[in-house]
C-alpha positions in Angstrom: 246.4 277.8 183.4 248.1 275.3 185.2 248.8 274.3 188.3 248.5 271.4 191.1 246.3 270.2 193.8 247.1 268.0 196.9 244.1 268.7 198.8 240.5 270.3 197.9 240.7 273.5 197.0 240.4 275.7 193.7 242.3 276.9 191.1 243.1 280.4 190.2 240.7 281.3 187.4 241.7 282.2 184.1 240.0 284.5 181.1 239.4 282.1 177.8 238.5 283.6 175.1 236.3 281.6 172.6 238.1 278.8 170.6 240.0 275.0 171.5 241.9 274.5 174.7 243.8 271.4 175.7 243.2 270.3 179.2 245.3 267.9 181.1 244.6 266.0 183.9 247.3 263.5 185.7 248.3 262.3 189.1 244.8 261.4 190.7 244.8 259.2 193.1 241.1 259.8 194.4 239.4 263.5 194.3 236.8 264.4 191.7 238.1 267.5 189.6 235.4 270.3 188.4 236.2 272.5 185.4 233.8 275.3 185.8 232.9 278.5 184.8 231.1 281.8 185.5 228.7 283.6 183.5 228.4 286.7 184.9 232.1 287.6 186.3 232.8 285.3 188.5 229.8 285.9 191.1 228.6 282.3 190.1 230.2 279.4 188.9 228.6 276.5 186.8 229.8 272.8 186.5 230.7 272.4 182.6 233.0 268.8 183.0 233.5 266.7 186.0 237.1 264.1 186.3 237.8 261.2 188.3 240.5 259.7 186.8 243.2 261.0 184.4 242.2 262.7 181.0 243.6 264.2 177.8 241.1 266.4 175.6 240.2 269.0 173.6 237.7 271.9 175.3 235.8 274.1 172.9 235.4 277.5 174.8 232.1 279.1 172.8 229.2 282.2 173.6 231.3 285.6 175.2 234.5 286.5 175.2 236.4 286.4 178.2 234.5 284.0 180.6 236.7 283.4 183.4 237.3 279.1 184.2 238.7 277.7 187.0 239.2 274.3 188.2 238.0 272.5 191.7 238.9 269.7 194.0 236.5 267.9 196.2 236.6 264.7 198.3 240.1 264.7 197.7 242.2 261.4 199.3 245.7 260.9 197.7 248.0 262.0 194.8 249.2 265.1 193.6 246.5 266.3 190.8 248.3 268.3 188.4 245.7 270.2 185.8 246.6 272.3 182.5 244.2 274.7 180.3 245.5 276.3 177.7 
């Protein structure tokens, strides 16, 4: 999954199976960036790491397979946020 943000918003979501993702963060200028994901389909969606600045890291996707992830923008100000799961 990857993708860009230049105001709030959301990301498409994405099916990850269990296992180790990088993510990639660059570009912020000011925003805080959500990686979430849903339980139960995508009905709900659940806060599992929250950005404010740049980052490089490993995720460890664990429990069911297939949970669906996504990634949100809020109080966005400047910058193109670029973001990368995979």
């Amino acid at each position: 999954m990857n993708g860009s943000f230049s105001s709030n918003g959301i990301s498409p979501e994405q099916i990850f199976s269990p296992g180790e993702y990088n993510l990639s963060l660059s570009g912020f200028g000011t925003g805080t960036v959500s990686l979430e994901r849903s339980l139960d389909g995508g009905s709900n969606w659940v806060q599992i790491e929250i950005f404010t600045e740049n980052a490089e890291k490993i995720l460890t996707v664990g429990g069911q397979n297939g949970l669906p992830h996504r990634f949100r923008i809020t109080g966005y100000g400047s910058g193109t946020i670029r973001y990368f799961l995979g």
